[in-house]
Biopython code that builds the backbone (N, CA, C, O; Angstrom):
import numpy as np
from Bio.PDB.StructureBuilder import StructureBuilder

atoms = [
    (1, "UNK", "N", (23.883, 3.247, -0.979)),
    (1, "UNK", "CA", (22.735, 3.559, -1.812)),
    (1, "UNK", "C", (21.677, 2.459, -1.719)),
    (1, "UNK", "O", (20.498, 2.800, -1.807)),
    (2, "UNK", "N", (21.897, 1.551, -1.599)),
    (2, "UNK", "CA", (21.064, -0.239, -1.363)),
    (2, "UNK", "C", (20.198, 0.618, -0.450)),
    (2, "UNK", "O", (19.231, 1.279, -0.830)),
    (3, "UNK", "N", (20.691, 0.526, 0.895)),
    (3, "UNK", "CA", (20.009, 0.944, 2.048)),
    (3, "UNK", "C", (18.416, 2.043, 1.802)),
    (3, "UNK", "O", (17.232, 1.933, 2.120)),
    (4, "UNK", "N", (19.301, 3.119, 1.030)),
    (4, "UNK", "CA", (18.454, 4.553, 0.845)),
    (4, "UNK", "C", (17.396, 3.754, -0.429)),
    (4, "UNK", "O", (16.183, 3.943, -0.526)),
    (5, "UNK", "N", (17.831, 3.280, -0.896)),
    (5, "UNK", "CA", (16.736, 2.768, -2.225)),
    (5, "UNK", "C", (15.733, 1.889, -1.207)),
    (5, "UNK", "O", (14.609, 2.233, -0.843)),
    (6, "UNK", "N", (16.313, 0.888, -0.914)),
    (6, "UNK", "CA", (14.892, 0.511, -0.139)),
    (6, "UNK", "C", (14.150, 1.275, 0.907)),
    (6, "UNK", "O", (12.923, 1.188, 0.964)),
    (7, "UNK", "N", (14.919, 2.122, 1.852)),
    (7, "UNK", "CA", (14.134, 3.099, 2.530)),
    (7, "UNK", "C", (12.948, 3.754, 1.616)),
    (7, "UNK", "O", (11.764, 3.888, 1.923)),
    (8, "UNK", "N", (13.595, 4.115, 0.429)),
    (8, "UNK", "CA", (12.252, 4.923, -0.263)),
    (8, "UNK", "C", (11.340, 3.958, -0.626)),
    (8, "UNK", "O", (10.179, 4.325, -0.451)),
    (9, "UNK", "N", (11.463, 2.920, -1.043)),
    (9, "UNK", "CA", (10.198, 2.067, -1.917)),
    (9, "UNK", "C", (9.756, 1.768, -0.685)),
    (9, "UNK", "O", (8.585, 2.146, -0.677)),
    (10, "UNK", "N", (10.172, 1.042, 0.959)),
    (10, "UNK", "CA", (9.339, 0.824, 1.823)),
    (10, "UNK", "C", (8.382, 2.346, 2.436)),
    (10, "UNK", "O", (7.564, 2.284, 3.354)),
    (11, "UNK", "N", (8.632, 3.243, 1.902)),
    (11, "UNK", "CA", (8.264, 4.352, 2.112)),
    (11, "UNK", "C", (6.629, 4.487, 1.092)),
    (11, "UNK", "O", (5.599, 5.136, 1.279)),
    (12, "UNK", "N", (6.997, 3.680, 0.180)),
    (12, "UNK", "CA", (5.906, 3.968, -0.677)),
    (12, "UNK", "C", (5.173, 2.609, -1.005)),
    (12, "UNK", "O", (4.667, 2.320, -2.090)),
    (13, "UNK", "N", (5.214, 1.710, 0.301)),
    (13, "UNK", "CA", (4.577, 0.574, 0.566)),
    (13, "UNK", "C", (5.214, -0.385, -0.685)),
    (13, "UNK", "O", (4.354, -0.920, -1.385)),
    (14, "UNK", "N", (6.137, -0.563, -0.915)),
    (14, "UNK", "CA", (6.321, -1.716, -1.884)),
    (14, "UNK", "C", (7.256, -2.515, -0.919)),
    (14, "UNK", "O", (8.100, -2.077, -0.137)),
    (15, "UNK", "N", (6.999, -3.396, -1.099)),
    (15, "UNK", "CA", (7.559, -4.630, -0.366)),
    (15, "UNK", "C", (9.338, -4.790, -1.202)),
    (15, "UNK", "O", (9.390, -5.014, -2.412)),
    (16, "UNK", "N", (10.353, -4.673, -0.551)),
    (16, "UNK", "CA", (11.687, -5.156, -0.394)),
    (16, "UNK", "C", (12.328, -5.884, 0.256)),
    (16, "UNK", "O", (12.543, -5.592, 1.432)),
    (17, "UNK", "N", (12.776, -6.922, -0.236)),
    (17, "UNK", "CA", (14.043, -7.030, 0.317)),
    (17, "UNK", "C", (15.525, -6.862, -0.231)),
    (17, "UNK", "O", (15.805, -6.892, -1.429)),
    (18, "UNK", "N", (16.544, -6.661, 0.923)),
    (18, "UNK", "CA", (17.807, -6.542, 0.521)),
    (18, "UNK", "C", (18.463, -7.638, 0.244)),
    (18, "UNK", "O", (17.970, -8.595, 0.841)),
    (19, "UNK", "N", (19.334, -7.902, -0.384)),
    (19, "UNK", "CA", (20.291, -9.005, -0.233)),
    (19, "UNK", "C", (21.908, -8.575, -0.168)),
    (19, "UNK", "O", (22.729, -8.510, -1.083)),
    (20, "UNK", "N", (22.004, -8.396, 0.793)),
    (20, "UNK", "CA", (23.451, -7.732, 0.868)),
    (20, "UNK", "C", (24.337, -8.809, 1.711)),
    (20, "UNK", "O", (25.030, -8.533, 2.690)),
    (21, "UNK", "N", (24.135, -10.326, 1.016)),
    (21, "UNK", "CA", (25.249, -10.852, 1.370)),
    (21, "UNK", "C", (26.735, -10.939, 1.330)),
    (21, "UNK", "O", (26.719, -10.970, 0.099)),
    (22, "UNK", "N", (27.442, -10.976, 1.483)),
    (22, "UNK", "CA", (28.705, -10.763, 1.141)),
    (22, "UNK", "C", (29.905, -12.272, 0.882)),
    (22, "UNK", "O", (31.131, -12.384, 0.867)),
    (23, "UNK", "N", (28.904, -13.097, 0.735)),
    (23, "UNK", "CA", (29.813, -14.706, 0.884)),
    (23, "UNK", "C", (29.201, -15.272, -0.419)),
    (23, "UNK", "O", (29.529, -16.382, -0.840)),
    (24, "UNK", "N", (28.381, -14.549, -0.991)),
    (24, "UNK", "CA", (27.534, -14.969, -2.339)),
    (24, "UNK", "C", (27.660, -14.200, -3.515)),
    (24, "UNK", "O", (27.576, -12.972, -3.535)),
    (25, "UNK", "N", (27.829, -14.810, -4.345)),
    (25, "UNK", "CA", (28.613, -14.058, -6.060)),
    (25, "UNK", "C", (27.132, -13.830, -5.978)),
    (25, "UNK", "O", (26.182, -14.315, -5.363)),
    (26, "UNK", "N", (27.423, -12.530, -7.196)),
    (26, "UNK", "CA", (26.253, -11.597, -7.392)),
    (26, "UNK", "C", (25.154, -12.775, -8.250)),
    (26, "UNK", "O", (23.936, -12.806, -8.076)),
    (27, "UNK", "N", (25.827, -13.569, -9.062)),
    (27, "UNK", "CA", (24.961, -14.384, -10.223)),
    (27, "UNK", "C", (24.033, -15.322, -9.527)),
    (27, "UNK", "O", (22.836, -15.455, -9.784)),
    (28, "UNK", "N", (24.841, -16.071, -8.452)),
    (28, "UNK", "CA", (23.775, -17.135, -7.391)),
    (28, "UNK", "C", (22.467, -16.292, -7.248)),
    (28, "UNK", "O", (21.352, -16.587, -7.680)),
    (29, "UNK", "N", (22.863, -15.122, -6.513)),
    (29, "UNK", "CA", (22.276, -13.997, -5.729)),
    (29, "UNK", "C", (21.061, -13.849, -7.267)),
    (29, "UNK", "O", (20.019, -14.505, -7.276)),
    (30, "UNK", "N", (21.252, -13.378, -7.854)),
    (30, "UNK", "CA", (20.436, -13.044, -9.448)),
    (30, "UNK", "C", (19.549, -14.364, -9.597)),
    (30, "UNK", "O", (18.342, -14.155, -9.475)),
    (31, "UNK", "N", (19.924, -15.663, -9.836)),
    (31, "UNK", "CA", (19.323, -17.238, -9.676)),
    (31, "UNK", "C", (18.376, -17.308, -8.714)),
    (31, "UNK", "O", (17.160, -17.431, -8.860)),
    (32, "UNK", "N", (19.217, -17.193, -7.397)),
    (32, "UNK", "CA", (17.806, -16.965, -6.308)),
    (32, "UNK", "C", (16.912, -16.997, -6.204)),
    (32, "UNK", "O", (16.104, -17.829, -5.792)),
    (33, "UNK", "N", (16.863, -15.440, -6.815)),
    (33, "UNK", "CA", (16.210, -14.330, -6.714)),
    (33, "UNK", "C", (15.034, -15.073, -7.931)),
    (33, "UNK", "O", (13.893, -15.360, -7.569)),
    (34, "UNK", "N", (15.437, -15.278, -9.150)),
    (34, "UNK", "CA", (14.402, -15.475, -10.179)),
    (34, "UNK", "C", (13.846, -16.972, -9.542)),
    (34, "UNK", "O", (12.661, -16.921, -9.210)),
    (35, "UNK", "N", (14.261, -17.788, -9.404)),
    (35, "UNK", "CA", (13.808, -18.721, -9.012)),
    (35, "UNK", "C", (12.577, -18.377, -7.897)),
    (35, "UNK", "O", (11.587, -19.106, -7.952)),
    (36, "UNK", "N", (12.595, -17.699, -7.265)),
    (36, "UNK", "CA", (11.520, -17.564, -6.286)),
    (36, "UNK", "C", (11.189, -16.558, -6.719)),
    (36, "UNK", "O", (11.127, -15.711, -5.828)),
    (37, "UNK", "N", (10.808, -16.018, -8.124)),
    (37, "UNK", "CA", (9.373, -15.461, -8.413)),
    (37, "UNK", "C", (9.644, -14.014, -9.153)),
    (37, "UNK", "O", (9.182, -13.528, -10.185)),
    (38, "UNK", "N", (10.965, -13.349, -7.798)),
    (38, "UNK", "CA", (10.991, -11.473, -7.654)),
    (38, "UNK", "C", (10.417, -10.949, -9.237)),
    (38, "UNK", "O", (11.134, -11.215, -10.201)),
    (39, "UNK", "N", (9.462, -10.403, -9.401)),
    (39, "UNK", "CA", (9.660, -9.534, -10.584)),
    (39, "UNK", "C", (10.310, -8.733, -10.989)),
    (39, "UNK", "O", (10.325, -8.513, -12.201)),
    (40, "UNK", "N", (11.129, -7.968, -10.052)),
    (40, "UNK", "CA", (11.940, -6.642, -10.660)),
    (40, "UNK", "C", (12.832, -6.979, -9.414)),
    (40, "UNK", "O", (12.289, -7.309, -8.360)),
    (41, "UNK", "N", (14.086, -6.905, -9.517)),
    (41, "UNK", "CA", (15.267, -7.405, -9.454)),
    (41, "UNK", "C", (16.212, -5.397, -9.380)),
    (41, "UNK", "O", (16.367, -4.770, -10.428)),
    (42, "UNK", "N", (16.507, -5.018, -8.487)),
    (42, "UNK", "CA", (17.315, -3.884, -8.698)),
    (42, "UNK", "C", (18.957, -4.339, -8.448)),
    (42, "UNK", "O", (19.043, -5.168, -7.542)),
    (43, "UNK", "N", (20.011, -4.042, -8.942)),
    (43, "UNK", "CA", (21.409, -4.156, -9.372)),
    (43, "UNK", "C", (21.841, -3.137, -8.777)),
    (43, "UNK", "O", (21.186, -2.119, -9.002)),
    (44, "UNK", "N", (22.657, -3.037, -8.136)),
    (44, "UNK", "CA", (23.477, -1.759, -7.468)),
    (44, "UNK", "C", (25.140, -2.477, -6.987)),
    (44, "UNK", "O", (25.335, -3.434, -6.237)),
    (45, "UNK", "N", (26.288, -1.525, -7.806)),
    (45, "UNK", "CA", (27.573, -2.045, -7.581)),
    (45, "UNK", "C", (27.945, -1.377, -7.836)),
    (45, "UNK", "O", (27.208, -0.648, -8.499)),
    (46, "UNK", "N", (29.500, -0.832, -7.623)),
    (46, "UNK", "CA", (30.297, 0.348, -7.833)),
    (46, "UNK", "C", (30.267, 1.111, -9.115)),
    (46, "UNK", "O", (30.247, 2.342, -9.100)),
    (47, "UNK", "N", (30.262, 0.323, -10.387)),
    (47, "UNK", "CA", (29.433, 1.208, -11.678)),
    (47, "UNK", "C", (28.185, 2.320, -11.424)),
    (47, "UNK", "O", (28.067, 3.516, -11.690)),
    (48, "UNK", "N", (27.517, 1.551, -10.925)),
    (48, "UNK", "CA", (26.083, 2.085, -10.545)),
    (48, "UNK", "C", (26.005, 3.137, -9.879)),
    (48, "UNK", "O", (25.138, 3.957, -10.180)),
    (49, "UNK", "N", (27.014, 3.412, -8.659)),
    (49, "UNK", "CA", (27.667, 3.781, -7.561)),
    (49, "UNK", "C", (27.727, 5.453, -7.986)),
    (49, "UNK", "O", (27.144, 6.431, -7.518)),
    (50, "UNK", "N", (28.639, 5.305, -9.014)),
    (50, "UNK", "CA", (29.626, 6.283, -9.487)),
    (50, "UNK", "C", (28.463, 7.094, -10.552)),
    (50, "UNK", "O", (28.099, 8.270, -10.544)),
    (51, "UNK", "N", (28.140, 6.174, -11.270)),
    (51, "UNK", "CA", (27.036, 7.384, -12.267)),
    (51, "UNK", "C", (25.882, 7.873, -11.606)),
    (51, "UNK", "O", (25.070, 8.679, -12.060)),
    (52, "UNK", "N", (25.872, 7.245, -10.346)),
    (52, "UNK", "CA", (23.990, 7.618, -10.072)),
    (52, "UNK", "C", (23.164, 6.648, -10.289)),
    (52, "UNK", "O", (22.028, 7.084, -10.099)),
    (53, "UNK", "N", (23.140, 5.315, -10.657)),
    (53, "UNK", "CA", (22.165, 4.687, -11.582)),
    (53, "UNK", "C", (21.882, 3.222, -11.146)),
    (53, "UNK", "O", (22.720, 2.563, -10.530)),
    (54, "UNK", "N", (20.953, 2.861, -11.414)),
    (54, "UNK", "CA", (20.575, 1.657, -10.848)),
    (54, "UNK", "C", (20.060, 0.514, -11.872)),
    (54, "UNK", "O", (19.052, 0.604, -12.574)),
    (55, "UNK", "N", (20.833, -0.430, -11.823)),
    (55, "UNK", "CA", (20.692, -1.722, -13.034)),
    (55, "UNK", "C", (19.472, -2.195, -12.381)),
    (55, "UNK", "O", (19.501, -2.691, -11.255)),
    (56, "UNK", "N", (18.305, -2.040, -13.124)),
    (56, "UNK", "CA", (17.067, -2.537, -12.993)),
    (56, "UNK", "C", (16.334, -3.879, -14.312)),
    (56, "UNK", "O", (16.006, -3.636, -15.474)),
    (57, "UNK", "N", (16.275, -5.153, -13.629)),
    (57, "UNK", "CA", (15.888, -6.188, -14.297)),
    (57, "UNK", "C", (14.485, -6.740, -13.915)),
    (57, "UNK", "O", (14.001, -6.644, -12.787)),
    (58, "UNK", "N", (13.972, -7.245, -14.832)),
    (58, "UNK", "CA", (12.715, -7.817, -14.955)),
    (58, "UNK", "C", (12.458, -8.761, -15.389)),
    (58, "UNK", "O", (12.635, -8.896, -16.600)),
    (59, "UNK", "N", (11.826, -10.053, -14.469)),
    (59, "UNK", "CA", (11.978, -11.444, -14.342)),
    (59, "UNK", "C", (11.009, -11.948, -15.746)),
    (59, "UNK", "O", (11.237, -12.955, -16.417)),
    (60, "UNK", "N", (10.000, -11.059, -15.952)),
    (60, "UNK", "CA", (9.193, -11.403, -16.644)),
    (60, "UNK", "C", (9.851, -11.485, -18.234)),
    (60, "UNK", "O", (9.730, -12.553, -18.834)),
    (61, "UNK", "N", (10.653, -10.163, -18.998)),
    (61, "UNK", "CA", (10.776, -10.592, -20.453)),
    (61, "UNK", "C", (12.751, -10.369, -20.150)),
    (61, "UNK", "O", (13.473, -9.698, -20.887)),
    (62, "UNK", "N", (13.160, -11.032, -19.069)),
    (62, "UNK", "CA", (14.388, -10.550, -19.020)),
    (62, "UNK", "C", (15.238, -9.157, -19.664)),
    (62, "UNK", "O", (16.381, -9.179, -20.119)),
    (63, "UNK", "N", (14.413, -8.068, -19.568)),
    (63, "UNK", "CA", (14.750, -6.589, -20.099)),
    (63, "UNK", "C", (15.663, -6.754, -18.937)),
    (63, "UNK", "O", (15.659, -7.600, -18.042)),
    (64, "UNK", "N", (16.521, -5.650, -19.186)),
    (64, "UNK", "CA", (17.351, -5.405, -18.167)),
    (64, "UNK", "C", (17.764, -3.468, -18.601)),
    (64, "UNK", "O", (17.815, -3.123, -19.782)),
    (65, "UNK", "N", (17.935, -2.759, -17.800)),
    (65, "UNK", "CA", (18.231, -1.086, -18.674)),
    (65, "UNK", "C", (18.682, -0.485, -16.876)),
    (65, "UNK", "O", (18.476, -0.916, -15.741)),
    (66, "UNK", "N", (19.331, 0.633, -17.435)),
    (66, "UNK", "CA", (19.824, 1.281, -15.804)),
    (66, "UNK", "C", (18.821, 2.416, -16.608)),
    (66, "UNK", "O", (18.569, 2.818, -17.743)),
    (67, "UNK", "N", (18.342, 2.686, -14.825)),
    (67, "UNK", "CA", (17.492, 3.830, -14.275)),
    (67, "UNK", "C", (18.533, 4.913, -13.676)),
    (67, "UNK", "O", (19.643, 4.775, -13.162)),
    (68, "UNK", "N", (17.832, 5.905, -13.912)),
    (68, "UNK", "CA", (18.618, 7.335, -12.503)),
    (68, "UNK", "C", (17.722, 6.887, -11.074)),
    (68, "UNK", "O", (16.548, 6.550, -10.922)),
    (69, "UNK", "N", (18.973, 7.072, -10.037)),
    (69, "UNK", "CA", (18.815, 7.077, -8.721)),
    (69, "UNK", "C", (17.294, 7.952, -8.373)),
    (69, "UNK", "O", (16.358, 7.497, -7.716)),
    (70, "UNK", "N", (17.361, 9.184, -8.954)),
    (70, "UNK", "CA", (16.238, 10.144, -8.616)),
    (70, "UNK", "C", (14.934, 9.552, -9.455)),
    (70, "UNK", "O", (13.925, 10.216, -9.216)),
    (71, "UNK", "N", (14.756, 8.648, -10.222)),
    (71, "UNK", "CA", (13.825, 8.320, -10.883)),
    (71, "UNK", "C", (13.096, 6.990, -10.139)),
    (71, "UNK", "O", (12.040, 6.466, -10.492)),
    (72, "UNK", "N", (13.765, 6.683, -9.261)),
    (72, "UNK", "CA", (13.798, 5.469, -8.747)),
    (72, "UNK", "C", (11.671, 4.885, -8.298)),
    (72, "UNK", "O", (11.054, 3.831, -8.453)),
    (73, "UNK", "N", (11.349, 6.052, -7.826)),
    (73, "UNK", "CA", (10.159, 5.849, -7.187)),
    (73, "UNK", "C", (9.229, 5.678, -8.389)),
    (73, "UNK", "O", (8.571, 4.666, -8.631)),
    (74, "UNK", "N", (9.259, 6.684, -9.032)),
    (74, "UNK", "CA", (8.084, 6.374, -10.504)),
    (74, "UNK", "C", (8.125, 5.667, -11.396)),
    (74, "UNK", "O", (7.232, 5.264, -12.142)),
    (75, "UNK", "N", (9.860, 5.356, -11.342)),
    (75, "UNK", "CA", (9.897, 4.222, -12.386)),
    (75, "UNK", "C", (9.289, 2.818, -11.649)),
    (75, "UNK", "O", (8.592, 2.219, -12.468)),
    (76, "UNK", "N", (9.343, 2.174, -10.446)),
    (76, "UNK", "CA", (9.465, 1.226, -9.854)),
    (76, "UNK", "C", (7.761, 1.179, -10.077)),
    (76, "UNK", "O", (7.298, 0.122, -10.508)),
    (77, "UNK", "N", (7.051, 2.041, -9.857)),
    (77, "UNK", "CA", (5.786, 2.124, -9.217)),
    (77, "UNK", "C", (5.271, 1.965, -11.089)),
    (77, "UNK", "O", (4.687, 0.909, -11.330)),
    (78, "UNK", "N", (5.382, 2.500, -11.765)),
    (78, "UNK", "CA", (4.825, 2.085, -13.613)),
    (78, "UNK", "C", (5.696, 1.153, -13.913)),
    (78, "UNK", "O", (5.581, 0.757, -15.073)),
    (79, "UNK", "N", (6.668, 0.571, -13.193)),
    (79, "UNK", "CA", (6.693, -1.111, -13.853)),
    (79, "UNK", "C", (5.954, -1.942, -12.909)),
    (79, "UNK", "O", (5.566, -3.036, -13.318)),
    (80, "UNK", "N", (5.747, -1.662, -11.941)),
    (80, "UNK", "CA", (4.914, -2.535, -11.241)),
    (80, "UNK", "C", (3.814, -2.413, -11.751)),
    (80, "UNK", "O", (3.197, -3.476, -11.824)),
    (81, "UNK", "N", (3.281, -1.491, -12.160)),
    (81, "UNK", "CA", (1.516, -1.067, -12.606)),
    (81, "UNK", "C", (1.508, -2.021, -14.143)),
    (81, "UNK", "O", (0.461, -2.494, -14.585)),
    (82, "UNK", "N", (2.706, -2.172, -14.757)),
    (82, "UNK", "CA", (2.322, -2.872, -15.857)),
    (82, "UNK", "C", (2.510, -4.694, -15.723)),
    (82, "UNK", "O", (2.024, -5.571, -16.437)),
    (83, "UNK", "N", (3.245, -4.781, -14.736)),
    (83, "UNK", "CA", (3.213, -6.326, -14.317)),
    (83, "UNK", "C", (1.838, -6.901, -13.891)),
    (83, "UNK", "O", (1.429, -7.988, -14.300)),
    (84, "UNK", "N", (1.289, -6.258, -13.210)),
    (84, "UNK", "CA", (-0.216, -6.549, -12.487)),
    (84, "UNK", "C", (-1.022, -7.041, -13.987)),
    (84, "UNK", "O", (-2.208, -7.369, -13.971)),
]
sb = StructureBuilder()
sb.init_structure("model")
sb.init_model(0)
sb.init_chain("A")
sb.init_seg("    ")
for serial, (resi, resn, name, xyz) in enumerate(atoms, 1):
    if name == "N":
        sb.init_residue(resn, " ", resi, " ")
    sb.init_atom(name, np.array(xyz, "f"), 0.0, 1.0, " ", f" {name:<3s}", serial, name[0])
structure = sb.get_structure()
């Protein structure tokens, strides 16, 4: 699902990257990530997997809430519109 999620947002010009390391605990990976800036942070792991849903975080007021897989594009695109 990682893969297909970023296929769509590079589809709709938003800049991604993956991090699908596998030698790095998810929390470093989360640290990283805020440390160099990311505003929206997407979560995907076998929970996520199984319902459909995608743990979506935001660097700015640390919200954190799961999205539906199928919601993925409009939600991404009106949290970005309100970060700007």
């Amino acid at each position: 699902m990682s893969k297909k999620c970023k296929e769509i947002l590079i589809n709709k010009n938003i800049r991604v990257i993956l991090d699908d390391r596998e030698n790095v605990t998810s929390g470093r990976k989360y640290n990283e990530w805020e440390m160099k800036g990311i505003p929206i942070r997407l979560e995907i792991g076998e929970k996520e997997l199984a319902e459909k849903k995608i743990k979506l975080a935001r660097r700015c007021d640390n919200n954190k809430r799961d999205i539906l897989f199928a919601d993925l594009e409009s939600t991404i695109e009106k949290e970005l519109k309100e970060i700007k």
